[in-house]
Structures are given as structure tokens and as C-alpha cells.
C-alpha positions in Angstrom: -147.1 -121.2 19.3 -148.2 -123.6 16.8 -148.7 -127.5 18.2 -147.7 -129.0 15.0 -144.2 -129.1 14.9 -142.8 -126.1 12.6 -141.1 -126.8 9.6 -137.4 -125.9 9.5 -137.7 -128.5 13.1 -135.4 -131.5 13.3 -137.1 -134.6 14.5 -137.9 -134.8 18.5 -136.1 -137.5 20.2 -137.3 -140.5 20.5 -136.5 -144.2 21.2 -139.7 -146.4 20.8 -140.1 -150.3 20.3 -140.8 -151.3 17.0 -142.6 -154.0 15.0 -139.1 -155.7 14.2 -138.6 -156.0 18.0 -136.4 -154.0 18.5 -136.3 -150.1 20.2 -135.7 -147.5 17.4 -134.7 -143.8 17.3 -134.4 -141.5 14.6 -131.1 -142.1 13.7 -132.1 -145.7 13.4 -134.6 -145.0 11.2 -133.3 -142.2 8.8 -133.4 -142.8 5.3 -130.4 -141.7 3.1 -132.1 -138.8 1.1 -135.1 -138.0 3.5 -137.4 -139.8 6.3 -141.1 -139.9 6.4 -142.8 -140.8 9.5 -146.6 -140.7 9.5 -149.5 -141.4 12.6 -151.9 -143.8 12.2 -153.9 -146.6 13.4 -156.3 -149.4 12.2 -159.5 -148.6 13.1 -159.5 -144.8 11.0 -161.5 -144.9 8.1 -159.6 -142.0 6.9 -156.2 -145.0 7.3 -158.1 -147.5 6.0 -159.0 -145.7 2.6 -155.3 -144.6 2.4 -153.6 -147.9 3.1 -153.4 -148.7 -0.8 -151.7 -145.1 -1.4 -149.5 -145.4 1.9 -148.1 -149.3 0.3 -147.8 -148.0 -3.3 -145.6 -144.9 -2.0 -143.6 -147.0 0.6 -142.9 -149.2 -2.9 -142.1 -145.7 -4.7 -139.8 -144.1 -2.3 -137.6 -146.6 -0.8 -135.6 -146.8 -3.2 -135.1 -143.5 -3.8 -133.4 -143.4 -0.6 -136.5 -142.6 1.3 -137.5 -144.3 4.3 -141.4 -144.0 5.5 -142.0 -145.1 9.1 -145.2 -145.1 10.9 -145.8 -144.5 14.4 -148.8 -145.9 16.6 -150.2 -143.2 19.0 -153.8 -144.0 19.9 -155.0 -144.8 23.3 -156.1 -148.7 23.6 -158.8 -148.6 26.4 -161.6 -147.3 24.1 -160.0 -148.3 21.0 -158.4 -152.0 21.3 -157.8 -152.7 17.9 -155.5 -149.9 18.1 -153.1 -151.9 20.2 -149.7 -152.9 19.0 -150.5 -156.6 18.8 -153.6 -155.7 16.8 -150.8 -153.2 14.8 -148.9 -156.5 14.1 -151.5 -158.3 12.9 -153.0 -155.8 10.3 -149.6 -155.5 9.5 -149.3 -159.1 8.1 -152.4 -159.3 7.0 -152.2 -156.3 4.6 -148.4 -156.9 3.9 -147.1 -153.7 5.1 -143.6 -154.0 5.0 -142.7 -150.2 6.6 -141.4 -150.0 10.4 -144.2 -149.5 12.8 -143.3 -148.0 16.0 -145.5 -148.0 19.2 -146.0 -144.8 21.1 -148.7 -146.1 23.6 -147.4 -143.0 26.2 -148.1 -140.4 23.3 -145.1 -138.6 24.5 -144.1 -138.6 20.5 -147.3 -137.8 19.1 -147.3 -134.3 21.1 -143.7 -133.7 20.3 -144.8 -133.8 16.9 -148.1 -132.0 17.1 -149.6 -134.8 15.4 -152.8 -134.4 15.3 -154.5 -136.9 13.3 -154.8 -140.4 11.3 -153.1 -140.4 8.7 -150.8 -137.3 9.4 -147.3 -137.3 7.5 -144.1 -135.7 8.5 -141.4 -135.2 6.4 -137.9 -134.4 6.9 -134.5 -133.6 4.3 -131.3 -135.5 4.4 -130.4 -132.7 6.7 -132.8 -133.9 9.1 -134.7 -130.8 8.4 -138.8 -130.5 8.5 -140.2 -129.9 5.2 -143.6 -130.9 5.4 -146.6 -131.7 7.1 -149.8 -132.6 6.7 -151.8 -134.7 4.6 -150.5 -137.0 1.7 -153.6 -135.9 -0.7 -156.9 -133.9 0.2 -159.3 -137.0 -0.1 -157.7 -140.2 1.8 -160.8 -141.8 2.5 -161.5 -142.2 -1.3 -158.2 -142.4 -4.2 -160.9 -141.7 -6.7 -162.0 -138.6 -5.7 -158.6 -136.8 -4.6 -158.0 -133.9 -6.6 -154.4 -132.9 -4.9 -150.9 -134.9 -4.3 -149.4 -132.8 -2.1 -146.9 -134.7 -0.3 -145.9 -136.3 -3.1 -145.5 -132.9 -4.6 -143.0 -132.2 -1.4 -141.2 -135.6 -2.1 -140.3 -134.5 -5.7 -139.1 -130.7 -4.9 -137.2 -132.6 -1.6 -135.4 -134.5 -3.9 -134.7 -132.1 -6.8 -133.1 -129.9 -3.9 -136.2 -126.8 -3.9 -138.5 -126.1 -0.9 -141.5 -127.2 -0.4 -144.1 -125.2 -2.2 -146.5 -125.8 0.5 -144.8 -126.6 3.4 -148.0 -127.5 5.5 -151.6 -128.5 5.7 -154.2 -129.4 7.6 -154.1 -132.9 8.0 -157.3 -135.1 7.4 -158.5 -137.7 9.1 -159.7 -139.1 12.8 -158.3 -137.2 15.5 -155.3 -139.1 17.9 -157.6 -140.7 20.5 -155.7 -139.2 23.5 -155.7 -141.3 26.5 -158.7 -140.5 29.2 -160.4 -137.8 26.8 -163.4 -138.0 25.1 -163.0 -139.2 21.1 -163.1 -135.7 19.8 -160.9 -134.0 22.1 -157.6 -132.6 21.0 -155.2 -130.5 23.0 -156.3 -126.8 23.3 -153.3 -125.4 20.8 -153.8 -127.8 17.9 -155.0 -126.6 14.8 -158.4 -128.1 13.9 -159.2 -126.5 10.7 -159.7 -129.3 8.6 -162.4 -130.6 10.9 -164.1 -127.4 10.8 -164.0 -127.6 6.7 -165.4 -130.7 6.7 -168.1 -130.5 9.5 -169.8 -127.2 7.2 -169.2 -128.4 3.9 -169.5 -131.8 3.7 -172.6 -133.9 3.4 -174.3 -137.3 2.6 -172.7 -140.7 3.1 -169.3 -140.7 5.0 -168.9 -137.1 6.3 -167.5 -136.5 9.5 -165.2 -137.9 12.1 -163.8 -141.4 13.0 
């Protein structure tokens, strides 16, 4: 069975605190014409390259009646400024103005199968999942990305059509899962992007947050 959650899937429950204060839950959160909820944290390089995208398409699709949430999973032993106070203050500094929502038990991030930073989830005005992965194939560098396929998803979402790919692999730092080592992920998840990577990429900036 696949760990990242198979499109078709409505959301798994949740109800986590958020950066507004309050607790949150799907329903809460649901945009009019779709939802997108993405994993991610502060320290990935993989986020950090993507935060311009991730602003300019939270500016893009909001009011298109899309609303882009992003949920907090990593562990905060090993990687403090992962913590939701840290969350918060990245958050005003960089002038994010999405809902951040803090999953410190990472009982959300393995509903999801999420399996890295950044990975994007998103769902229909049916509460429907109609894609996954990543939001283009090089989010540690705009300059160099060469695919948009989340936007792609966005557009055939709203014009009513499936997705034409309804999934990929996800690129990015793996969810630092609380008492594993950095690298680990659960046995079922799908770690084909690393392997990509790890073989064919080389010189400055290859490999794994």
C-alpha cells in the first residue's frame, strides 16, 4: 500500500493549533474552489529556495478561491529552528501571510504520507485528492526549473479536468521523524526522488538536507 496518501482520498482528520492561535481542522481551513496544504519547515534548503514561489502562488491563488495551508511536522530536539515559535518568527520575518499549522506529534504528516520539505497536497472543491508531490522539479533553484507541475494541476483543477499527472515524487529534505536518524523515513514511503538525485546529481548543492 502506498504511504502517500492516494489520490481520489479526502483529507485525514485533523485538528491542530495554528499560527493565528487558534486549533484548525480541515473544514476550517477549506478554500471555496480547492485547498492546498503543503509540509515544510525552516531549516530545508530545498524550503528556503522555494519560499519566493510558495508567496507568489499563495498571492496567485487565493483569490481564485484557493486556500494554501502549511503544516509544520519536523521533530525539534535535533532541529530547533524547526519549532513553532521559530515557525512564527520566519513567518514575520518573510511576511508569509498563509495559515501555519503545528503537527509537533506527526500524527498528520503520516496520515498524509508526507514525506518531505516542501511536499504539496492538493484537494477539489469536493474535498477530493488531486495531487501530490512537488510544486516544480527544481525548488532549490527558480532559475533552473524546467517543470510547473502543480501549477499545471491548479489550472486543470479549476477548468474542471483531471490532473494530468496526478503525483510525483516530492523533492526536498526528508520529515525529520522524531528519535530517527536524519535520513530515515518509514519503511513504505516511496524514496525515488532521493535515489534520482543521489546518482545523477553532482557538484555544488547535491544531496540531502
Amino acid at each position: 500500500m502506498s504511504f502517500v496518501l492516494p489520490t481520489g482520498s479526502p483529507s485525514p482528520a485533523f485538528d491542530l493549533p495554528g499560527s493565528d492561535g487558534r486549533r484548525h481542522t480541515f473544514a476550517d481551513v477549506k478554500g471555496a474552489k480547492g485547498t492546498l496544504i503543503f509540509f515544510t519547515c525552516n531549516h530545508c534548503p530545498y524550503v528556503v529556495g522555494s519560499e519566493a514561489r510558495m508567496k507568489a502562488l499563495f498571492e496567485r491563488i487565493q483569490p481564485q478561491g484557493i486556500s494554501m495551508v502549511a503544516i509544520h511536522s519536523n521533530e525539534t530536539k535535533d532541529h530547533p529552528t524547526d519549532s513553532f515559535d521559530a515557525v512564527l518568527a520566519r513567518m514575520r520575518e518573510m511576511g508569509f501571510r498563509w495559515l501555519s499549522l503545528d503537527d509537533g506529534e506527526q500524527l498528520i504528516a503520516r496520515a498524509f504520507g508526507a514525506e518531505r520539505t516542501p511536499h504539496y497536497f492538493l484537494f477539489d472543491a469536493a474535498e477530493k485528492l488531486v495531487y501530490s508531490g512537488r510544486q516544480d522539479n527544481s525548488p532549490r533553484d527558480a532559475s533552473k526549473a524546467q517543470t510547473r507541475e502543480l501549477d499545471e494541476a491548479i489550472a486543470e483543477m479549476l477548468s474542471g479536468r483531471p490532473a494530468t499527472l496526478p503525483r510525483t515524487d516530492a523533492i526536498g529534505c526528508n520529515i525529520k521523524w522524531w528519535d530517527k536518524e536524519k535520513h530515515w523515513m518509514p519503511g513504505e514511503a516511496c524514496d525515488l526522488d532521493y535515489l534520482y538525485q543521489r546518482s545523477a546529481a553532482s557538484g555544488p548543492g547535491a544531496g540531502k538536507g
